[in-house]
C-alpha positions in Angstrom: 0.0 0.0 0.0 2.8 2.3 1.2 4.7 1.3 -2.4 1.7 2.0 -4.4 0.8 5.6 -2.4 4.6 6.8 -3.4 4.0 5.9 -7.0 0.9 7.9 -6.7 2.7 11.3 -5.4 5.7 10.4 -7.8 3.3 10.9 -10.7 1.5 14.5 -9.9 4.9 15.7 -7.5 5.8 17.6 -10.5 3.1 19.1 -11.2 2.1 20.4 -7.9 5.2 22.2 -7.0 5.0 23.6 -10.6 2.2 26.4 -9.5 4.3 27.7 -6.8 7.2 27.5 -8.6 5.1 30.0 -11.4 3.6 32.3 -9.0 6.6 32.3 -7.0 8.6 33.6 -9.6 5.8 36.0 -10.9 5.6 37.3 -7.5 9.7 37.6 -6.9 9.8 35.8 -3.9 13.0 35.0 -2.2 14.2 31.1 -2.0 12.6 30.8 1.3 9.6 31.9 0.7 8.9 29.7 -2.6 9.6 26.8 -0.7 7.0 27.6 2.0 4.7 28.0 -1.3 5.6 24.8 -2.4 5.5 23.0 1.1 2.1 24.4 1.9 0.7 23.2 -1.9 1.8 20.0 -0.7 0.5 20.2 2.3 -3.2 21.4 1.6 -3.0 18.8 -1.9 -2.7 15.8 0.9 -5.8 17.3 2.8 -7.5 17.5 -0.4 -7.3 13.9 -1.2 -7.9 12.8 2.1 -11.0 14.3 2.0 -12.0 13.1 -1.8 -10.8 9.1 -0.6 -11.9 8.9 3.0 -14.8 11.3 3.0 -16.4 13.3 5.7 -20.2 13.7 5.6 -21.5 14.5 1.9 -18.0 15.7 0.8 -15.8 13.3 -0.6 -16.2 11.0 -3.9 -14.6 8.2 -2.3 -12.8 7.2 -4.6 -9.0 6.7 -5.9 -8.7 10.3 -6.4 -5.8 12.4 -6.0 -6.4 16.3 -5.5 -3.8 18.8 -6.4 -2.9 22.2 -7.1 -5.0 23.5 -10.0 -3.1 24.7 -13.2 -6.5 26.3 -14.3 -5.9 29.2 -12.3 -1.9 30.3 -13.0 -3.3 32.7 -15.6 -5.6 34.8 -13.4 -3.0 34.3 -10.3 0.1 36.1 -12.5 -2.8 38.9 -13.8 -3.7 39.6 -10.2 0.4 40.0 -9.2 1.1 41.8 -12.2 -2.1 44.1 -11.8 -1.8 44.7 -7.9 2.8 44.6 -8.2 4.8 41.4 -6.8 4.1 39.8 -4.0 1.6 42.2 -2.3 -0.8 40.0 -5.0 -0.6 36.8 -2.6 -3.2 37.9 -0.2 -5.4 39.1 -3.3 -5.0 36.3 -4.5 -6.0 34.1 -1.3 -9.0 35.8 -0.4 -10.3 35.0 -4.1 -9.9 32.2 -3.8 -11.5 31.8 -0.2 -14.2 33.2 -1.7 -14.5 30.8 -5.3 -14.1 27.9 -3.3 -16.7 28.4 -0.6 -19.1 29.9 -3.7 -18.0 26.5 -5.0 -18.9 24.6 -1.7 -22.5 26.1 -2.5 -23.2 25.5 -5.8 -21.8 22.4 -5.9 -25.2 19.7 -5.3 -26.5 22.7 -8.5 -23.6 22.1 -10.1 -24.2 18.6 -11.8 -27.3 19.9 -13.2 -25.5 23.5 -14.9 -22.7 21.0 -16.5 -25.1 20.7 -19.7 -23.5 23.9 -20.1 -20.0 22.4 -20.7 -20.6 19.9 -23.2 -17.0 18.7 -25.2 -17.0 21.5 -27.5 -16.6 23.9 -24.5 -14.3 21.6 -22.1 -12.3 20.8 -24.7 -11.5 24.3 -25.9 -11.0 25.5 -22.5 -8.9 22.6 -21.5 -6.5 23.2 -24.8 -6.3 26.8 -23.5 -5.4 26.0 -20.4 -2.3 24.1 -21.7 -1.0 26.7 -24.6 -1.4 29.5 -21.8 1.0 27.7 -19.6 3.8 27.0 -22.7 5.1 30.7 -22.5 6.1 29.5 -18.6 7.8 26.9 -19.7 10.0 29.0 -22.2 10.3 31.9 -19.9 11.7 29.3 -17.6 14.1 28.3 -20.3 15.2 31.6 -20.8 15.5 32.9 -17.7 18.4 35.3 -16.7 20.3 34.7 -20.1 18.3 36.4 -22.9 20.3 39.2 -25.1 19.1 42.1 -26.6 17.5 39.6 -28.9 15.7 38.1 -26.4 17.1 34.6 -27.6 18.1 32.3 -24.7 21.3 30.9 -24.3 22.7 27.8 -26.0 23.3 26.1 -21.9 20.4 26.6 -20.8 18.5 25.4 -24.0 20.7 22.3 -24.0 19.9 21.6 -20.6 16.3 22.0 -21.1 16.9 19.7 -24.1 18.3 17.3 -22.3 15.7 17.1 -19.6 13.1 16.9 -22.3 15.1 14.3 -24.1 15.5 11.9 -21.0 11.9 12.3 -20.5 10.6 11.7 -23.5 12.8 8.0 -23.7 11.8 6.8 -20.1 8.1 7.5 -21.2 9.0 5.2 -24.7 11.4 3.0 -23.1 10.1 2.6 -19.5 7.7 0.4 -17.5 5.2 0.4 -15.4 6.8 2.1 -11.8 10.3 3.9 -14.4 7.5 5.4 -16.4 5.2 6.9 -14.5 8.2 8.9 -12.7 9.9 10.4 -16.1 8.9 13.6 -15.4 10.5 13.5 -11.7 13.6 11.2 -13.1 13.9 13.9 -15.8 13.9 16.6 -13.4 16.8 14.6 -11.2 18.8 14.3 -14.6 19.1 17.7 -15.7 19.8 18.8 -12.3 22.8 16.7 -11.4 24.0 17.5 -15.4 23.4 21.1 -14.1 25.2 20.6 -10.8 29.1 20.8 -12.1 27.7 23.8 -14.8 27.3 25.7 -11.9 23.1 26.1 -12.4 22.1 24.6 -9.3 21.7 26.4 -6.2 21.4 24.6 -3.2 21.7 27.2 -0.5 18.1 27.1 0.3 18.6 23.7 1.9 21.4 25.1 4.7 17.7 27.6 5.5 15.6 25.0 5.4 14.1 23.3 8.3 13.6 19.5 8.6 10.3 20.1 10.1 8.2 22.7 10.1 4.3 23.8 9.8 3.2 26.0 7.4 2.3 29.6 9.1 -1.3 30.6 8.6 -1.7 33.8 6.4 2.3 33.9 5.8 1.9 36.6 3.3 -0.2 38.7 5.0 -4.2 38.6 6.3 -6.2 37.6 2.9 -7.9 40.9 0.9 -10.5 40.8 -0.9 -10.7 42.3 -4.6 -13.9 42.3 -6.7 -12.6 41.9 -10.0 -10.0 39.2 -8.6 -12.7 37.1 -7.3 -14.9 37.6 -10.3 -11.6 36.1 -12.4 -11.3 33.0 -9.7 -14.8 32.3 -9.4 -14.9 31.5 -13.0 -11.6 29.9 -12.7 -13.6 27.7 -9.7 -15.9 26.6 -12.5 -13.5 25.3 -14.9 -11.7 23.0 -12.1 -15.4 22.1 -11.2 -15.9 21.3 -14.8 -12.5 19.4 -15.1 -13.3 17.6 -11.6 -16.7 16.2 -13.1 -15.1 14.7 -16.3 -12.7 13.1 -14.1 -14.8 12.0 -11.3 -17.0 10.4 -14.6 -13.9 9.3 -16.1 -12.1 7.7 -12.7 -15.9 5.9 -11.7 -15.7 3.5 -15.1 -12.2 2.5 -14.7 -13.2 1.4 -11.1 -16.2 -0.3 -11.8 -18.5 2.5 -10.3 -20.1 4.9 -12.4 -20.7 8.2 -10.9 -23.7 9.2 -10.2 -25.1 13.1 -9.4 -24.7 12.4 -5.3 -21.0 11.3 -5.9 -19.9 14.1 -8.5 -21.7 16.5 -5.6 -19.2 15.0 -2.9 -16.4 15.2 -4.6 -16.9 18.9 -5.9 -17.3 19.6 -2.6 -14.1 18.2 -1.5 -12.0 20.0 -4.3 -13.7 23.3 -3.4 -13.5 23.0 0.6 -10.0 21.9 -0.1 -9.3 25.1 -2.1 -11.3 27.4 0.3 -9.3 26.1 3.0 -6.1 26.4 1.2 -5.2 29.9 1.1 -5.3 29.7 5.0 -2.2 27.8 5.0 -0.7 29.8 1.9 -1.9 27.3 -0.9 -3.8 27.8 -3.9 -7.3 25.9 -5.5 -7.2 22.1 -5.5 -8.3 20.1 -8.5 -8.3 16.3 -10.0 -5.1 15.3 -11.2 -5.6 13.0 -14.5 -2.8 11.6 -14.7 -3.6 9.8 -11.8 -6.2 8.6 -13.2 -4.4 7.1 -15.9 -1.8 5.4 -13.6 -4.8 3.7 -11.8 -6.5 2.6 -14.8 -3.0 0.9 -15.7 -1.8 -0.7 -12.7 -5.4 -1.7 -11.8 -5.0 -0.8 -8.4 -8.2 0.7 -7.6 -8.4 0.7 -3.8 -9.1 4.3 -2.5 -7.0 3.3 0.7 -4.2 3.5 -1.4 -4.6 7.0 -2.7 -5.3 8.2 1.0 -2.2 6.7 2.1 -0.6 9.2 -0.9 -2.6 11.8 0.6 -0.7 11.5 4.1 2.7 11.0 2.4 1.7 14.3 1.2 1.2 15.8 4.0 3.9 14.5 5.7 6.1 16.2 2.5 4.4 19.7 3.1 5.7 19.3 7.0 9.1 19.0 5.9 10.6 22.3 4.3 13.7 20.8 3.1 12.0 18.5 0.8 10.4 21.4 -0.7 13.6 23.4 -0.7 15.2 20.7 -2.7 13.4 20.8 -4.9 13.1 24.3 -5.6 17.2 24.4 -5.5 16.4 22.8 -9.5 17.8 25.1 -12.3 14.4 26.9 -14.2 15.9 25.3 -17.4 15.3 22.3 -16.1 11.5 23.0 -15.0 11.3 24.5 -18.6 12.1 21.1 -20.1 9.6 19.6 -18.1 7.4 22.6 -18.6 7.0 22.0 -22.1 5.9 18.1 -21.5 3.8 19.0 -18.6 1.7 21.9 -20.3 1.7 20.2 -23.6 0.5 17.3 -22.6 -2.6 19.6 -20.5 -3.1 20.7 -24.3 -3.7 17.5 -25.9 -6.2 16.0 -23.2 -8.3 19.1 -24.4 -7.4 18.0 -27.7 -8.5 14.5 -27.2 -11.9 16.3 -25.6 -12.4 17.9 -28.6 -11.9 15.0 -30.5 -15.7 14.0 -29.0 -17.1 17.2 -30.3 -18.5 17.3 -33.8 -16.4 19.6 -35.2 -17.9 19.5 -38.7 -20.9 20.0 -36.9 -22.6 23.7 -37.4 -20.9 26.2 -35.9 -18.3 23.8 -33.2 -15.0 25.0 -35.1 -15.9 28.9 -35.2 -16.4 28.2 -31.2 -12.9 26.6 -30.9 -11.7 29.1 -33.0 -12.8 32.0 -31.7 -12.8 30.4 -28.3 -8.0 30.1 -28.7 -7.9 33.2 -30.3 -9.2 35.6 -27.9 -7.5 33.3 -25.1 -4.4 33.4 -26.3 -4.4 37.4 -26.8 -2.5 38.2 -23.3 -0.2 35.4 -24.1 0.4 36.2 -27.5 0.7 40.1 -27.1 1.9 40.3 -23.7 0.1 44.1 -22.4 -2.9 43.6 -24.6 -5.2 45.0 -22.5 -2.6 47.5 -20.6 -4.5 50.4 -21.3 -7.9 48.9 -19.8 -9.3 50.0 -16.2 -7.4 47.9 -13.6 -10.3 45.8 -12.8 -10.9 44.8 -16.3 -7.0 43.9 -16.7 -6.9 41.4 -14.0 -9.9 39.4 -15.7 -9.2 39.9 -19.2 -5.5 39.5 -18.8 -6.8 35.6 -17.7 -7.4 34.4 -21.1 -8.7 31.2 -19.5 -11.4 33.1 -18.0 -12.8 34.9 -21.0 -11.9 32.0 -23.2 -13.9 29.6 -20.7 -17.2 32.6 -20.4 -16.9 33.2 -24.5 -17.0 29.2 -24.9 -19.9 28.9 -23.0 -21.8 31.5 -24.4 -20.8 30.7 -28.2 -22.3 27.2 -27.4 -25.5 28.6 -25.9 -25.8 30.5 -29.3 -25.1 28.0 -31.8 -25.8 24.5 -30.0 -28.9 25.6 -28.1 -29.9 22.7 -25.6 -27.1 20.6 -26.6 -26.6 18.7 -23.0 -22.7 17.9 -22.3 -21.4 14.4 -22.2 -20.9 14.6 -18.4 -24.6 15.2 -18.4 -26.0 12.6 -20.6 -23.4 9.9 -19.9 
């Protein structure tokens, strides 16, 4: 149990220190305090799946399914930093999401019922937004601190984002079972000890970092509470909602259980508790991780026991600031070779979403279309909307958030009553 729980974290450990890794550098936090970002995300993602395998009351699908730190909401996190300057953003962006996931909390026994809403067309093109937002990361971390005049990066830090890629890509092809599921943290351990004699890799944060320590409530300062912020995480709260449903679908038929209203109700309400409580303890929303998913449905392994026992080695991880501090002593070229797997791979689960959307059907291409294009507008033209009223920045400069309300409302107007999968499935 204890074996299978480790190969559970090993899978999404990447991807849950990725967030703070992202907001920490938006925000220009020091070593120290990126590391108690990271620790607390690890902390709060091992509450979360306690809650969605054990169960307390109505909350909690109970079943194999491991929370973690959303991705869906990095766009609207760096737009709130940038808007309100550095790290005086954090408790902004805390006390939005407070607020999303307890609005969450709410809605969520309505919640089944408004995701005819979301059929493919609309998951799908939000989904594949979601990933192509989060590629310019993964370059910026591969440029970091070395661009010219240019703005080309350096041929080292390319190389050793190459590399990383590279060793990646061959333990997913060449790998098995336990070796492949842990590319993405075996390729992280690679380009670090290559980076180790190049001089990239810092490890002074470990000689800060405690062996134990709890993460301080409010670190960053008692949470605030901006309209326009929450406005651009509540609808960030919807799209992990929507995501959570497909999976909790999904995850219920490779188990042998299919989901029914009550259960997707439960474990909405974990993710969003989880990600109301979060923010106390300095972490950010909690959603489904699918590639957990994927590693239970091929190890066959389905007992929810398992994934709780994940869910207190993850805890256990966010109690320890040197493990966190470890890993944040990895070179950004590094994370940016991973990056680029990690976010592209977010990309083509939206693809393969799409790919159960007529897209030859009326007017579902236009909605994709239209749907990436004004998305990727910050991305694309970084200060799009700088001349805009603050307000209006911090939700437009999500492009997640006004693709996801633009996809939605497209759909209404072309595929009137056209119920999602999630909803007729």
């Amino acid at each position: 149990m204890i074996t299978s729980g480790l190969q559970h974290v090993a899978a999404m450990y990447a991807g849950v220190v990725a967030v703070p890794l992202v907001i920490g550098a938006a925000a220009g936090l020091d070593t120290a305090d990126t590391t108690l970002l990271m620790a607390a995300s690890l902390f709060t993602a091992g509450i979360a799946t306690l809650l969605q395998t054990i169960g307390v009351w109505k909350i909690g699908a109970r079943l194999p399914f491991v929370n973690g730190v959303s991705f869906a909401g990095v766009a609207a996190m760096t737009a709130i930093i940038a808007a309100e300057g550095g790290a005086s953003g954090l408790p902004v962006i805390f006390g939005a999401v407070i607020v999303a996931g307890l609005l969450g909390f709410l809605i969520s026994p309505w919640f089944c019922k408004l995701v005819r809403f979301f059929p493919p067309v609309v998951t799908g093109s939000v989904i594949t937004l979601i990933g192509l937002s989060l590629l310019p990361v993964a370059l910026g971390w591969i440029t970091a601190g070395t661009t010219d005049a240019s703005g080309g990066a350096s041929m080292r830090n390319v190389g050793l984002a190459a590399l990383t890629l590279t060793v990646t890509v061959l333990l997913n092809r060449f790998g098995r079972g336990f070796l492949k599921s842990v590319s993405i943290l075996l390729g992280l351990v690679v380009g670090t000890l290559v980076a180790i004699p190049l001089g990239m890799a810092d490890f002074g944060g470990l000689r800060e970092a405690d062996l134990v320590g709890f993460p301080t409530p409010f670190h960053f300062g008692a949470p605030q509470f901006s309209v326009a912020a929450i406005v651009s995480m509540c609808i960030v709260m919807l799209v992990i909602m929507t995501e959570s449903t497909a999976d909790i679908i999904a995850l219920g038929r490779i188990v042998g259980r299919p989901a029914d209203e009550r259960t997707i109700a439960a474990g909405l309400r974990a993710d969003t508790l989880g990600s109301a409580v979060a923010p106390v303890f300095n972490g950010f929303a909690a959603s489904a991780f699918a590639q957990n998913i994927g590693l239970v449905a091929m190890t066959k392994v389905r007992s929810r026991y398992v994934v709780a026992v994940a869910g207190g080695i993850m805890v256990l991880l966010g109690l320890c600031p040197m493990a966190a501090a470890l890993i944040s002593a990895v070179p950004l070229p590094v994370l940016g070779g991973v990056g680029v797997v990690l976010f592209s791979t977010i990309a083509v689960s939206g693809v393969q979403t799409l790919v159960q959307a007529d897209l030859g059907k009326g007017a579902n291409s236009l909605i994709v279309a239209v749907t990436l294009g004004v998305g990727l507008a910050p991305e694309m033209a970084h200060g799009f909307y700088g001349q805009f009223p603050d307000g209006l920045t911090i939700i437009l400069d999500s492009g997640i958030s006004t693709g996801c309300v633009l996809a939605v409302g497209l759909n209404l107007l072309f595929n009137r009553g056209e119920r999602s999968a999630a909803a007729t499935g």
